[in-house]
N, C-alpha and C positions, 0 to 999 in steps of 0.2 A: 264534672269537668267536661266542656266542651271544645274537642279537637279542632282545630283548623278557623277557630273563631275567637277574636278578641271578645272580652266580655266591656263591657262599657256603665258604668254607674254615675246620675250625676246627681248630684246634690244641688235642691233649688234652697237657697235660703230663703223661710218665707216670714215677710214682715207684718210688725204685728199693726193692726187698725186700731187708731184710739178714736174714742168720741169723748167729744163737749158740749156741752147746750151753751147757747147762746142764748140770751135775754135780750129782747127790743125794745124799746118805747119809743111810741110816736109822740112827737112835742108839738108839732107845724104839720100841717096840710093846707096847700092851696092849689086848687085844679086852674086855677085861672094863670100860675105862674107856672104850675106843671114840677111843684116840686113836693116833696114830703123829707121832714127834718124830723131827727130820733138820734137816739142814743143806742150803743148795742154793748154788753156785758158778756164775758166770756171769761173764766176761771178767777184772774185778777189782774185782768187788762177791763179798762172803758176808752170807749170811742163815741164822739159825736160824730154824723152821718147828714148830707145832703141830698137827697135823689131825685134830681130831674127826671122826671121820667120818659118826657118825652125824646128825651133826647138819649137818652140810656146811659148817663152819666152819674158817677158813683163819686164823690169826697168822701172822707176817711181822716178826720183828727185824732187823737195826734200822729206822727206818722211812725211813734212806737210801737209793732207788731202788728202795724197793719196789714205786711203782707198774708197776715195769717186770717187774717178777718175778710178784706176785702173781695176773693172770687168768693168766697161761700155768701157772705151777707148780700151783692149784687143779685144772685139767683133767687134767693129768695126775695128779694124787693122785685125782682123781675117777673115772678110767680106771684105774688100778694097782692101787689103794689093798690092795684083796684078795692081790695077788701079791707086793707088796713085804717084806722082811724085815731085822731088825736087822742091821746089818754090811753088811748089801747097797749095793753102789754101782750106781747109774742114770743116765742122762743123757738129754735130751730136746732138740728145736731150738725155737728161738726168734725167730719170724721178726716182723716190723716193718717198716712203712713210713716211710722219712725222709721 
């Protein structure tokens, strides 16, 4: 017991981090329009995908869950973008706090 002092306890509630892989496919690359077209897979959601790149522009079909897709698949296209190729399959993690 300590005299002449409040005792103070807090409780952080801490959230749990889930990951998902995400699956790529590249369908389309043309550097001359400056864009590259894929597909991205993620539990049992599919999206088609447009990425200008030049311009750092992201589409995202359909617009069912894409807020869940969309900042993670943009980084990575923003990070690869250069290395990726038609026919090539990729996958990434996806992580999130419940």
């Amino acid at each position: 017991m300590v005299q002449g002092r409040a005792l103070t306890l807090c409780c952080y509630r801490i959230k749990a981090l889930t990951e998902t892989i995400a699956h790529v496919r590249i369908t389309y690359q043309s550097w001359q329009l400056g864009k590259i077209e894929g597909e991205v897979q993620a539990n049992d959601f599919i999206w088609q995908f447009e990425w200008r790149f030049r311009q750092s522009q992201l589409q995202v079909m359909p617009s069912l869950g894409r807020a869940l897709i969309q900042e993670p698949l943009g980084r990575f296209l923003e990070r690869y973008d250069y290395q990726l190729e038609p026919g090539g399959d990729y996958s990434f993690k996806i992580r999130a706090r419940l």
